[in-house]
N, C-alpha and C positions, 0 to 999 in steps of 0.2 A: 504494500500500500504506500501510495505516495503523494505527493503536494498534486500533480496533474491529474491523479485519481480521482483525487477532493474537485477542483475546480471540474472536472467533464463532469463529475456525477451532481452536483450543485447545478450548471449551468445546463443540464438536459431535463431538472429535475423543476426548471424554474424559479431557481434561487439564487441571488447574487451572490459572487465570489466576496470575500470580506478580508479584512486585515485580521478581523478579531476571529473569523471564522479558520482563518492558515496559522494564525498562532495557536489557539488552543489543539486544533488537527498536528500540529508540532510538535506542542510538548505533549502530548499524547504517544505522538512514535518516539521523543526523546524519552518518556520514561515509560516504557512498553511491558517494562518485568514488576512494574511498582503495580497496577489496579488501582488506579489513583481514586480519590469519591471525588464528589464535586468540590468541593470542599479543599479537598487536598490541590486540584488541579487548579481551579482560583487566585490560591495562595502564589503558584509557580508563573503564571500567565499576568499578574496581576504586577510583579516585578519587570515583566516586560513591557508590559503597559496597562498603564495606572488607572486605565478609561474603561478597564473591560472588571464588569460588575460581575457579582455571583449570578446575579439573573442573565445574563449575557451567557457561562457559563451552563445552567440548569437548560436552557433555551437553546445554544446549538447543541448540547449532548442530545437532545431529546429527537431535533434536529437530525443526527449522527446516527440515530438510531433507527430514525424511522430508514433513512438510506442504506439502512446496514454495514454502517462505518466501523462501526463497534458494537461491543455487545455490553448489555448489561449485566453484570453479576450482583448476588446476592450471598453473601459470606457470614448471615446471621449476626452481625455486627451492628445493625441498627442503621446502617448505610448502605446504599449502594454503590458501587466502583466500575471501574469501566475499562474496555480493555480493546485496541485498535482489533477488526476482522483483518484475519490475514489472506491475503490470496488462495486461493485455493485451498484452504483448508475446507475439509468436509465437516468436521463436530469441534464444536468446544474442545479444548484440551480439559483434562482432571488439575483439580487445584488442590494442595495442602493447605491447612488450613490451620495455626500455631494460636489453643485456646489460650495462650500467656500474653504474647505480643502482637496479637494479631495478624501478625507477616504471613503472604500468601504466598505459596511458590506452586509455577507449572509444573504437572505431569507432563508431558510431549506426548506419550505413546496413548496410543488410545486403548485401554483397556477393556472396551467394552464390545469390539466389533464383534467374534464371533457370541457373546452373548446375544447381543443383537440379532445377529442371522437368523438365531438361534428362535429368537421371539417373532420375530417376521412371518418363517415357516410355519412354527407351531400354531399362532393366534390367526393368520391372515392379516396381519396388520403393517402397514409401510410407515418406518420410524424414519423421520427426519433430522431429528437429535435428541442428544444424552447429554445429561449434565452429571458431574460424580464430583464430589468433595469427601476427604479424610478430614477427619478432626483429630490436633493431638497436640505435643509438641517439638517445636523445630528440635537445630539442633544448640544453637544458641542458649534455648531454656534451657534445653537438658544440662549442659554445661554449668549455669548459673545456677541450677534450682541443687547441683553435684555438691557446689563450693560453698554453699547455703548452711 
């Protein structure tokens, strides 16, 4: 995914390309491994320019998503975070999910495909996606909770 992705699919979709619209799209692919909330990504765009509000923010994610720019996660946290679509990917990756510090890390592998196939066959049913989350802790806690 890239800045000219942003601008074709904006400008076929009848939406102006924007300043505030290619920064936040930015520092989205700048911090790609974070799941930022809106919140969080406000605070980082907000340093680039001082004129883009939380509603500015709440408004193109939303934006973002209807285009399927990103997805929206939910990580039980009382927030939601947000994560750029990557090309070609067929499913969500699996997220860990650290009940100490909150820090979220990808799975890559999809562990769910021959399950999948698996429910397809049996049910008659055409699945489009899976979402899978672990809950536990990283390895950071484990370390600190060691020396504790």
């Amino acid at each position: 995914m890239d800045l000219g992705k942003l601008k074709e699919l904006l400008i076929k979709n009848g939406y102006k390309v924007t300043k505030q619209r290619e920064i936040i799209f930015n520092t989205l692919i700048e911090n790609e491994e974070s799941h930022l909330s809106p919140e969080e990504l406000h605070e980082i765009v907000s340093k680039k320019d001082k004129d883009i509000g939380i509603a500015t923010v709440y408004r193109t994610l939303l934006l973002f998503e209807e285009l399927r720019l990103v997805y929206k996660l939910d990580f039980d946290d009382n927030r939601y975070r947000y994560e750029i679509v990557n090309d070609g990917e067929k499913h969500h990756h699996h997220h860990l999910v650290c009940t100490s510090c909150n820090k979220v890390i990808e799975v890559k592998d999809d562990l769910l495909e021959n399950i999948e196939e698996n429910i397809e066959k049996t049910y008659d049913f055409k699945i489009d996606d899976h979402e899978l989350k672990f809950y536990g802790l990283c390895s950071d806690c484990q370390k600190n909770n060691r020396s504790v």
